[in-house]
Structure formats: C-alpha cells, structure tokens
N, C-alpha and C positions, 0 to 999 in steps of 0.2 A: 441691481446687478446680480447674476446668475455665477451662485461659487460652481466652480467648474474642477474636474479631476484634470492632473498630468497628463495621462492619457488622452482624455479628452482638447487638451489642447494641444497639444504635440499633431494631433491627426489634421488642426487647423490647416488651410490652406492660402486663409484670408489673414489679412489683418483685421482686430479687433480694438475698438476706443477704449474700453473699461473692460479686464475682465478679475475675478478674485481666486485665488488658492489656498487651500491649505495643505501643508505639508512637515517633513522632518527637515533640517539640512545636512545635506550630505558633506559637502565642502564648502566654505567660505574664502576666495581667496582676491587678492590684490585689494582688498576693502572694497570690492564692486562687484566680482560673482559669485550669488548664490546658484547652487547646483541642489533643484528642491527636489524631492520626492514625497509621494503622496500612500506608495503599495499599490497605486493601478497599473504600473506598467515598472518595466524594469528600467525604463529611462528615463532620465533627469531632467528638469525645463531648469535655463538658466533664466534666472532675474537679476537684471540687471539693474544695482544701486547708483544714483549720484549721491556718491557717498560724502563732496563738497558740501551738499545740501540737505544733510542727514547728523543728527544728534550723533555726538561722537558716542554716546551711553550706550544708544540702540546700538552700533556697530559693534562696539566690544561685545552685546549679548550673543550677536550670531555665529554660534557657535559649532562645530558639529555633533547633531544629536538634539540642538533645539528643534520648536514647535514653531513654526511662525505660520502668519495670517496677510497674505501680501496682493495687496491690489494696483493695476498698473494697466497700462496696454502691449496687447500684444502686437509685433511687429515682428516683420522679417529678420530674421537674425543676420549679424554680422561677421560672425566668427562660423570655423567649420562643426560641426559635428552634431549640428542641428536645425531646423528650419524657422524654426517661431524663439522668438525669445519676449521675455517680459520687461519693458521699459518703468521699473519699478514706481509708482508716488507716494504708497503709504506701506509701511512695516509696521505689523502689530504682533511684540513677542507673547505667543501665548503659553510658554512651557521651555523656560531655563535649560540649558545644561551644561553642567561644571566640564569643560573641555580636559582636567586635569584628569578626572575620574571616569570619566564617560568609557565604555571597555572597548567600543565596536569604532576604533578610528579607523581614516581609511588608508588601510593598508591592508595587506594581505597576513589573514588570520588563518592559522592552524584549525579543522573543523573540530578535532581535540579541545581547543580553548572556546570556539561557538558551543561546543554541548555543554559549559559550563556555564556556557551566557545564553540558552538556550530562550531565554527571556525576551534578548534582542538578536538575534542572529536571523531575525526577518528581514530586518535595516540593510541586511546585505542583499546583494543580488544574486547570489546563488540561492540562498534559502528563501527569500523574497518570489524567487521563480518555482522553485521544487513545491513549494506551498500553495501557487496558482494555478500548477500541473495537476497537485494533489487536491484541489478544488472540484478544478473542469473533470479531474477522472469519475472521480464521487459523484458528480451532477449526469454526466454521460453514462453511467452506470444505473440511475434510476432513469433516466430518460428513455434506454435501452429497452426496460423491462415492463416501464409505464408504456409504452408504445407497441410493445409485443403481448399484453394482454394479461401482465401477472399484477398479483395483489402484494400490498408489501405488507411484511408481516413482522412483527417486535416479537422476538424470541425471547423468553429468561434470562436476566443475566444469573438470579441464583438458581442453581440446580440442586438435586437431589442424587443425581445421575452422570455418571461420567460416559460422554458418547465416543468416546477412541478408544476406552478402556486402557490407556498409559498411566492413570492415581496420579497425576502430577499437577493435582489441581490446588486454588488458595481456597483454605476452612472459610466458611463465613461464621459466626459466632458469637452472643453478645453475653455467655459463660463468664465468670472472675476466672481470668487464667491463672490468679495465684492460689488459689482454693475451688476447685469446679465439683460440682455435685459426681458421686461414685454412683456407681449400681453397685451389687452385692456381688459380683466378681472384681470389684475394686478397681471398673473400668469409666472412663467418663459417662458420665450419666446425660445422653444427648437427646432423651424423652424430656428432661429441664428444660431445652435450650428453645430460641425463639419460634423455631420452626417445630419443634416436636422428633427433630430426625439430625442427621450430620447432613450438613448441606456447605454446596462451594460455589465458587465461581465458574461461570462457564467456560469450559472449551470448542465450544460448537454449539450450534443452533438448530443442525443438521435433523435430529431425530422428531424435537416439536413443529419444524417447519412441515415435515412429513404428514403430520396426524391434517395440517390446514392442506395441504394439497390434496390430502386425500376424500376434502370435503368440498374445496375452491377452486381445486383443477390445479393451479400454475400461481406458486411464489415463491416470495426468495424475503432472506433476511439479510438485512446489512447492517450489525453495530459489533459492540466491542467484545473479543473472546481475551479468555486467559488462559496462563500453564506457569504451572512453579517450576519450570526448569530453569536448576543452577547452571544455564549455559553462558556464556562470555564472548560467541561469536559475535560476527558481523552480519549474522542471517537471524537471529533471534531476539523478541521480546518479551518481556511476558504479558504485557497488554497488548492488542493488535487488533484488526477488526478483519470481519471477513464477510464475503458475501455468499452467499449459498442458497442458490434457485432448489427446488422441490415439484418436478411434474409429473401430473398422474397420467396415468396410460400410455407411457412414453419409453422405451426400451434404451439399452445401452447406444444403439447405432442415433437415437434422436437424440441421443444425453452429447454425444458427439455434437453430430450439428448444430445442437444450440449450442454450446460451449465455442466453436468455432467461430461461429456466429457473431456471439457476444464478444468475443475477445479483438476481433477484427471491428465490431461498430465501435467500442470505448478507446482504439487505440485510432481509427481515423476520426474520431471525436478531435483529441489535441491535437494530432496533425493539419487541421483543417481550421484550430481556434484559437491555438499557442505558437504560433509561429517564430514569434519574438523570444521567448521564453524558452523554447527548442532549441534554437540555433544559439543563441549566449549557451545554454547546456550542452551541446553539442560540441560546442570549442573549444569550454572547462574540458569534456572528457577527453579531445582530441592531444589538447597540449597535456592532460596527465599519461594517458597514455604514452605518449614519448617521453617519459620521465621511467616505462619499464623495460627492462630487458625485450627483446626483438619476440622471444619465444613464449613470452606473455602478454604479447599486444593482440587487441581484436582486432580481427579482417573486415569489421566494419564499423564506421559511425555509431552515433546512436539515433539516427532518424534513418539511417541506412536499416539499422533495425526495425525500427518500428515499422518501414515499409516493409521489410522481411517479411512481418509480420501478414500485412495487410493485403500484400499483392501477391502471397504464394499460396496456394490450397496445402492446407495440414497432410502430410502424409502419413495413414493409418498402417501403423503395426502391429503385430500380436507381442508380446511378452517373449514367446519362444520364438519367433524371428529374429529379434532384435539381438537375444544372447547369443544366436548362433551368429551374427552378422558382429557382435561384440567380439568373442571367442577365437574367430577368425579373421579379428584386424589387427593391422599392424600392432598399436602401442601393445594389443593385448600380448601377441605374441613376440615383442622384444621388451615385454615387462616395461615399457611406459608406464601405464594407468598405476597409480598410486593403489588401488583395488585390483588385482588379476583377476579376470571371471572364466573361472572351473567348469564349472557347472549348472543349471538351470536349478531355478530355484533362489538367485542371487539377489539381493536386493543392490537393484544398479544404484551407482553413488553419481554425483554431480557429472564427475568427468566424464562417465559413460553415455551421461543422456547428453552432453552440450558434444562429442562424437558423434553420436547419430546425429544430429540438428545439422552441426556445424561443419561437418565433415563428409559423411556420409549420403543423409539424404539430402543434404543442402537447402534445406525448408524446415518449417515447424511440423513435428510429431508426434503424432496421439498414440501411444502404444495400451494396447487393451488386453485382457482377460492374465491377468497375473495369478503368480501362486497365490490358493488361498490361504497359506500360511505365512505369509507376508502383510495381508490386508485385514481392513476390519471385518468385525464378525456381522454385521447388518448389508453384506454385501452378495450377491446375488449367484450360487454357487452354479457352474456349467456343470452338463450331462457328464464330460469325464470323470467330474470328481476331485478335482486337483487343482481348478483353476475358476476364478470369480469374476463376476463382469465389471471390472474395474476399469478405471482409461486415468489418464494421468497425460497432460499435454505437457511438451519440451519446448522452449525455447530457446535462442540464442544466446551465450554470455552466464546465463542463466540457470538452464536447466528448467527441472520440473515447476510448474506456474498454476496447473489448477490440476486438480484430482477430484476426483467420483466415481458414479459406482451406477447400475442397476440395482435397486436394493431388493432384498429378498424379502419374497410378499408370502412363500408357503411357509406357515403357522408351523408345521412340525419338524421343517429343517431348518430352522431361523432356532427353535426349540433345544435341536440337539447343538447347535453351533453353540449357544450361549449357554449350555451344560459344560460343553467342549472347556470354554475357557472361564469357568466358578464365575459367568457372569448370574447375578440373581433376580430369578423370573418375578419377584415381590417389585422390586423397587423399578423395570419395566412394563407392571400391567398394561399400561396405556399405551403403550409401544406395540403389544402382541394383541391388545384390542383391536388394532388394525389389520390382522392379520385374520382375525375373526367376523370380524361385522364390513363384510362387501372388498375384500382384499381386489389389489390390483397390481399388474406390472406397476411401477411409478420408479424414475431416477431422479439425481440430482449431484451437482459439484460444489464444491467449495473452491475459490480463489482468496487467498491473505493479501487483502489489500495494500499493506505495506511492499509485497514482492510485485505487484507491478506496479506501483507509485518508482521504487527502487528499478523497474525498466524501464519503463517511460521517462523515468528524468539521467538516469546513466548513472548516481547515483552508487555507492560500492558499497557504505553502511546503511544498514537497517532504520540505526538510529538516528540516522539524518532525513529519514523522509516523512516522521512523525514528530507532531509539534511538542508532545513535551516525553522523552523514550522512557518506558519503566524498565529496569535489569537489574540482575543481580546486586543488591547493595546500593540501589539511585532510584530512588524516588522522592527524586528534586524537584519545587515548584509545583 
C-alpha cells in the first residue's frame, strides 16, 4: 500500500480499496470525523471512524493537534464539502496531544498570538498557504533566472563593507565584550579579532555579485541580508533575504526590461500553481478589507492584483515627471498626502508612488533617473550632473518593490563620489579593481523578498510572511 498526500487524494476521482495517510488532526467531532491535514494542500480529507468498533482508548487520543497514521478505503463522500472520503479500518496514534494545552485550536486566532506560537501557526490555513506561496515564489525565482542564462551566486554573509552606506549593520565578533583588547588610543583593538578587521553582517550582496558578472556575464544572489534598524513597523526586519541579479553590458533601459520581465514571470508563476491557496487568500483579504473604513479599502482583490501585475506593460517615468505630475495633483494641492511635495529633489514616500500606480497611471511604474543626492554612491551619474540612473518599480497597495541602478563603471567619478561621502578607498579596492581591469556598462536590482511574498499573498505584516521574524527585541525560536 502506497502512503499517499491529502492532496493527492483529494484530486482522486476513483474510488480506491486500500489507501494510507499521514497527517495532524485538525477537528475531531461526533466521535466519527476526522478532518486530517497533511501541509499538502489547504484542504482537509475527512476519515471516517466506526467508532462502535474502535477502542474507546484510541478515540479519546484523537485529539486536535495529534499525529495519526490512518489506513482505510477511499470512497465517494457522503456529506457536502468534499468528494472522496476515507472509510477508516486502522488508526495508528503516532504523536499525542494534550487537547487542554495544545495553543492552535480551531478557532479564530489573533495573528498577534500566531507570532507567539510562530512554532505552530503553519497548522492554520492562512500561514499553512502564505508559506506555500512563499515556497512556489522562491522556486519560480530560480527557475526564472536558471532558464534565462544567469549563474547563481552565494554572496558573504560577513562583510567588511557596508554597500548602502546607512552603518546600521550587526558587528560580527568573537572579542570578550566584558574586557576587549585596546590599541594605544584606548580604542578596540579589532587587529585581535577573528578576522583581523571590524567585520558585520550583511546588507546586500549587491557590490560582490558585481565583481562575478563582470567575469560570468549574468547573476544574481538570493539568501539572507541584515540592518540593525531599531524599527517597529510592519514593513521591516532585520533578517530578510533579497534577490539581486548583476548584468554586464547591459544599460539602465535593459536593467528595466528584465526587472519587468522577472517580476511578471514569478508572479504568473503562482497564479498558474497556487490557485487554491490564492483564492482562500483572497477572501481573508476581502472579508478584512470590509472590516475598514470605505476611504481605506483597495479598489482591488488580491489576484485582481497580481494580474495588474501581469497583464499591464510598466509605465516608464522620469523622477522629474512624476513630481511635477505629484505637485500638480489633487491630494497634493488640498494637502491630502501626509508628505506635501514642494519641490524636486523630494524623496517620494509610499503614498505618492501607490498615486501614480493607483491613480494616475492606472498600471505599474518604473520611474528612472532620480536625484543623486537621494541614491547610492555606486550608481551611475547622468550628463547633467544632478541625476543617477536609478529606476525603482511601484506597485499597487504597495508602492516601491525593487530598486536598481546602472552602476557606475568610470574609475575617477565612482572616485570623487566615494570621497563625496568619507566612503574609504582601502576597505573597496576590489570594488574600484573593476573599474580598472576591463570596466564596463553593467546594471542590476535588488527585490526583499519578504515585500513580495507580502504581495502576492495580500498579507499587511512583514512578519507574517517569514517563517520565524527577527525585530527589535524577538529573536524567538
């Protein structure tokens, strides 16, 4: 006998003599239906006990939150709300649970009290889906870029180098913090320490993915960045992973189209493999949605989105478009926007880029060449002087979702940029090596993978689309 997934029986269309499962149970009731779950699918095969002819021992075990091992046939169900059921003959408990203590009953749980239980809060079906969303995205992601000709590349997680230049990184260091070696300005002595240097966690991957494209042509890194920011929102971690391609001989206007590209193949990725898992998501957001005021509900689903996504071509704007098209809109000028934009030079906040999206151009938006005194110093300066080849795409609910750049490949203005701002030419040699030995145009973007696990599933905290969240004060489990 072939143990078989829920899923996999669920999809039966035959009736079957013998078939086996293993699962958690979700409900136990009238002493004859179990409602099993396996984490293949969001839906529950009921097994059907004759519980007359069943150990009255066994039955008090099945509890919800046990483990069982259950073999039976499967037949056409008799009740609504499924089409196969399991006409149970053997129950084998393989994994207890105290029904008094067990945290994840079923009822409806505050997601507040799941992050506490973030242990089990897969057992549910909301996190139980957001995590096979967050699966298929990850897989569609290397599929993407395995099939489009790039190499994948493991970046550092420890660095030497901080590539946003914000300091808000975690020390790495295996120093006695309560006694650490001085130098003779009575400073930490970090020539001691494991590495020979101050060294942290990384924020990006961005600068070494660079040095390999500019030897491999076309890659990208996908694992875990950090930022010690003491922040407390719903948009931030300070673990998160990110993915960020790196292509040589490829200008700002190519950094677009594949950015477009990609973001349209990984989102009709789930639309085409989660269907199940969409639509229960989809209904969550629908019925919270009507739980807010009229003036903060979305004008669309969240699969209404994701084809937003997929079925409308990106509309390209400049930086100085957009402010004067900001400038000259309504909320600006009856002091809506929580941000008023003055003047050019502004670093647009959420509300102004989900306006353009949402509003305005009624599509997703790549807006390009921004102030350079807004963006990083590795990014690629235009002929006027005043603006970088930057793009940053918008979308719906959301706002900004991946940012990049053209990086800058000439050696003596990449030079005076990083004097510009007391970045130190010592600790980037390897950085400006490239600039020296066979330089070239080359782009690339970055996407936080948690911001669109958080679109794609509709989602509102951060720390719900990642399996265990590190922040401020919690690093649980």
């Amino acid at each position: 006998m072939q143990l078989r997934t829920v899923s996999e029986l669920l999809s039966q269309d035959i009736t079957l003599p013998e078939v086996e499962v293993k699962g958690w149970v979700r409900t136990f009731r009238a002493k004859r239906f179990i409602a099993l779950n396996d984490g293949s699918t969001l839906n529950n095969i009921q097994c059907v006990v004759d519980f007359e002819n069943t150990d009255e021992a066994i039955l008090k075990r099945i509890t919800t939150g046990a483990a069982l091992h259950i073999k039976g046939e499967l037949v056409e169900s008799q009740g609504k709300g499924q089409n196969v059921e399991i006409n149970v003959t053997s129950i084998d408990i393989l994994g207890d649970s105290d029904p008094e203590t067990f945290p994840i009953q079923p009822k409806k749980h505050s997601f507040e009290f799941l992050r506490e239980n973030a242990h089990l809060r897969t057992r549910t079906n909301t996190f139980s889906a957001v995590m096979r969303l967050r699966s298929a995205l990850s897989f569609a992601i290397h599929k993407y870029f395995n099939e489009n000709g790039f190499y994948y590349m493991h970046a550092p997680i420890i660095t030497g180098s901080d590539a946003e230049g914000a300091g808000e990184m975690f020390r790495v260091t295996n120093l006695d913090a309560k006694n650490p070696p001085l130098n003779d300005e009575d400073e930490v002595d970090y020539k001691e320490d494991f590495f020979g240097k101050e060294t942290n966690l990384t924020v990006s991957g961005q600068l070494e993915a660079e040095t390999y494209a500019m030897s491999l042509g076309k890659v990208y890194t996908f694992g875990p960045t950090f930022r010690a920011e003491n922040s407390n929102t719903s948009r931030h971690l300070a673990e998160f992973w990110m993915i960020e391609p790196e292509v040589a001989f490829m200008d700002l206007a190519g950094n677009m189209d594949l950015a477009e590209d990609f973001m349209k193949s990984v989102i009709s990725y789930v639309l085409e493999n989660n269907h199940e898992d969409l639509e229960f998501l989809d209904k969550r957001l629908f019925d919270e949605e009507k739980t807010k005021p009229q003036a903060e509900r979305s004008d669309m689903t969240l699969i209404e989105k994701l084809k937003f996504v997929t079925e409308n071509n990106f509309k390209r704007v400049s930086y100085t478009e957009a402010i004067d098209i900001l400038r000259n809109s309504k909320p600006n000028k009856k002091k809506k926007f929580k941000y008023i934009i003055n003047e050019w030079g502004a670093d647009l906040q959420s509300e102004h880029e989900r306006f353009l999206v949402e509003k305005h151009f009624k599509c997703p938006v790549i807006l390009f060449d921004y102030p350079a005194n807004i963006k990083a110093f590795y990014m690629r300066l235009n002929e006027d002087g005043k603006t970088v080849r930057a793009m940053d795409i918008l979308f719906p609910g959301i706002g900004e979702i991946v940012g990049g750049a053209q990086r800058e490949e000439r050696l003596d203005i990449l030079k005076e940029k990083m004097k510009a701002l007391n970045i130190d030419e010592e600790e980037l040699w390897w950085y400006l090596d490239l600039r020296k030995y066979g330089t070239a145009v080359h782009s690339g973007f970055g996407l936080g993978f948690e911001r669109l696990v958080m679109f794609a599933t509709g989602m509102s905290n951060i720390r719900d689309v990642i399996p265990f969240p590190r922040t401020p004060q919690n690093a649980e489990f």
